[in-house]
TIKEVEX-145535 format. One record per residue: residue in one letter; x, y, z of N, C-alpha, C, CB in turn. Coordinates in pm, whole numbers, plus 50000, padded with zeros to 5 digits. Glycine has a CB too. Example, Ala and Ser with C-alpha at 12.3 -4.5 7.8 and 13.67 -1.06 7.14 Angstrom:
// residues 2
[node "A",[51319,49431,50780],[51230,49550,50780],[51320,49670,50780],[51131,49553,50905]]
[node "S",[51285,49775,50708],[51367,49894,50714],[51290,50003,50787],[51408,49940,50572]]
END
This chain:
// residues 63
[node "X",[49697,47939,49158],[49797,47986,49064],[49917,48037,49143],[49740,48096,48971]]
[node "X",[50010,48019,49083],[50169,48048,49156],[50217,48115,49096],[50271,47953,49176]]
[node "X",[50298,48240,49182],[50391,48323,49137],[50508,48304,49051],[50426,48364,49225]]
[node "X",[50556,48346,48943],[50748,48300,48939],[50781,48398,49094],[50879,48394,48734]]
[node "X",[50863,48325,49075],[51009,48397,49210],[51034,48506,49144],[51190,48304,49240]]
[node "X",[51059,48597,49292],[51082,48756,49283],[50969,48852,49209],[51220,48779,49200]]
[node "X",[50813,48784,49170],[50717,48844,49157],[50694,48964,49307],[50614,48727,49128]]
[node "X",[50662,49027,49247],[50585,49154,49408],[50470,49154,49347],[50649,49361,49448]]
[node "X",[50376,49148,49480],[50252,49179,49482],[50200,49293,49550],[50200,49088,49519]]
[node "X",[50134,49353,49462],[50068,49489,49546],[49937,49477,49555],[50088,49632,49479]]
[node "X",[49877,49564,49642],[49718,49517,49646],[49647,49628,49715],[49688,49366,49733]]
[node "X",[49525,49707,49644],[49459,49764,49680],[49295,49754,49716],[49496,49824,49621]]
[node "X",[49227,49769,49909],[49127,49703,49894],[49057,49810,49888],[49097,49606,49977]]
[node "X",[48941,49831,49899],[48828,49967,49904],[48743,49874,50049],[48693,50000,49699]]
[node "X",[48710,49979,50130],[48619,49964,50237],[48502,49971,50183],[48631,50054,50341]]
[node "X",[48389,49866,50182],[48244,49856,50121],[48175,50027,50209],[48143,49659,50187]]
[node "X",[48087,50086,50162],[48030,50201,50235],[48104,50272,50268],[47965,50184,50332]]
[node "X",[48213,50308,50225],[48356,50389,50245],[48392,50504,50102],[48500,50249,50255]]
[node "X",[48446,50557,50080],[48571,50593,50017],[48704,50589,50052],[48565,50690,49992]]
[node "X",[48716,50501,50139],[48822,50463,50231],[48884,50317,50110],[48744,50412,50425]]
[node "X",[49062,50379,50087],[49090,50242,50019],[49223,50258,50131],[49117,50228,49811]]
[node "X",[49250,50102,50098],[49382,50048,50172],[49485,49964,50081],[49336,49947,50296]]
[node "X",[49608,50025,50086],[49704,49957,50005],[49799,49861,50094],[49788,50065,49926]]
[node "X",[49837,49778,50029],[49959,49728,50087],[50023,49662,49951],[49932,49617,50223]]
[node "X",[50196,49735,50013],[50294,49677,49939],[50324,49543,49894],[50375,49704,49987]]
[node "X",[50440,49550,49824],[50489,49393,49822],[50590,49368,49978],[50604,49364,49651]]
[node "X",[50620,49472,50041],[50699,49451,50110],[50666,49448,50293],[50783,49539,50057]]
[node "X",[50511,49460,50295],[50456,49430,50411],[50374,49608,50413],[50589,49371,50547]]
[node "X",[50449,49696,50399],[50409,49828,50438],[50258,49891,50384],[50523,49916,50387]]
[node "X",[50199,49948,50476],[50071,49934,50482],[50022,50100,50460],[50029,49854,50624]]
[node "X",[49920,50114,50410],[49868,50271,50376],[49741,50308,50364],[49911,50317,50258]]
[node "X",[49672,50382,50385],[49541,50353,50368],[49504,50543,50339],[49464,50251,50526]]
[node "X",[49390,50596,50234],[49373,50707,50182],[49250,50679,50110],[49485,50756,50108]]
[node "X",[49202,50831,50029],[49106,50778,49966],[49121,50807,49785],[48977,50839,50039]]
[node "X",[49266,50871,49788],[49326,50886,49676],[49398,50735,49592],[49427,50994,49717]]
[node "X",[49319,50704,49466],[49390,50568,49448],[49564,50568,49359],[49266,50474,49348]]
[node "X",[49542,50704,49306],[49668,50751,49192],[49766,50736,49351],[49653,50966,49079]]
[node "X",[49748,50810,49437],[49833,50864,49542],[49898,50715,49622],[49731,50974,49654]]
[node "X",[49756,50619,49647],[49807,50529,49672],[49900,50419,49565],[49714,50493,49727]]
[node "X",[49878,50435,49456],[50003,50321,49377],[50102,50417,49330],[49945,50216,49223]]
[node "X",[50094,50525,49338],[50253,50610,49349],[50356,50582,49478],[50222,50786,49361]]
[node "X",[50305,50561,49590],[50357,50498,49706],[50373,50384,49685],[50292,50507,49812]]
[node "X",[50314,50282,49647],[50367,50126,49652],[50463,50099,49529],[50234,50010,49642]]
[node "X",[50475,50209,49405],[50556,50143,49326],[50672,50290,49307],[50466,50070,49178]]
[node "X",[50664,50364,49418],[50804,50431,49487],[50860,50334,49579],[50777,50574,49577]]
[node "X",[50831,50258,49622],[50874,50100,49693],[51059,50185,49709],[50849,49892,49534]]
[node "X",[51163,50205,49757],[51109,50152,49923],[51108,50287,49991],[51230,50028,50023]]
[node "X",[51094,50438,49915],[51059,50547,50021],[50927,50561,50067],[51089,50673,49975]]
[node "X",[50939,50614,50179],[50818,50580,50281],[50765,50485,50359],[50736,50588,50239]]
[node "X",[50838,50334,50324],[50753,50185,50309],[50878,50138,50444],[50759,50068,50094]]
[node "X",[50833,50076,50527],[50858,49996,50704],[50766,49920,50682],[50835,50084,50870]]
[node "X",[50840,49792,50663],[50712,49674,50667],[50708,49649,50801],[50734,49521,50581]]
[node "X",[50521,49668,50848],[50438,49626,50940],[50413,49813,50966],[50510,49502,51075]]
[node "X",[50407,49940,50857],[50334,49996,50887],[50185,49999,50920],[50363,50038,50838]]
[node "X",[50165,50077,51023],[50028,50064,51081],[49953,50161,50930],[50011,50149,51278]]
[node "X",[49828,50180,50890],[49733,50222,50830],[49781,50370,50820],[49605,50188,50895]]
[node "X",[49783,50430,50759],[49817,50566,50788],[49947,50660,50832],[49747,50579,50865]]
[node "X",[49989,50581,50889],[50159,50591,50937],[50217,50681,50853],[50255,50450,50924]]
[node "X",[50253,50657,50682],[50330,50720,50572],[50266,50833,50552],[50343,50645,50445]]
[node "X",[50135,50886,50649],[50131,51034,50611],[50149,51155,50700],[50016,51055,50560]]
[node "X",[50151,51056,50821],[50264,51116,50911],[50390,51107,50909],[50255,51087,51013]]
[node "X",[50446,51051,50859],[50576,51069,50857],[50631,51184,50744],[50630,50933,50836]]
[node "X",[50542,51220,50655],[50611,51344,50596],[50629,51287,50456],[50761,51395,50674]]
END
């Protein structure tokens, strides 16, 4: 199945044996927590916080 153009995709995975989830934007930027509200408040605040090819964790060091 195919996108229309200018679709964004966001995507949240869960680590199996974890409470560990990992988000990533539509725009490459990467996040990982175990809060899921916390994580799609960050991907669809798109673009504060978000450097596509953040490493895992990055956006909660940065403040």
């Amino acid at each position: 199945m195919s996108r229309p153009p200018g679709a964004e995709v966001y995507r949240v995975d869960w680590t199996p044996g974890s409470d560990e989830l990992h988000g990533t934007c539509h725009c490459g930027a990467e996040r990982s927590g175990q809060d899921p509200v916390e994580l799609w408040e960050w991907m669809l605040g798109h673009p504060t916080g978000h450097a596509a090819g953040h490493s895992p964790g990055a956006a909660e060091e940065d403040g």
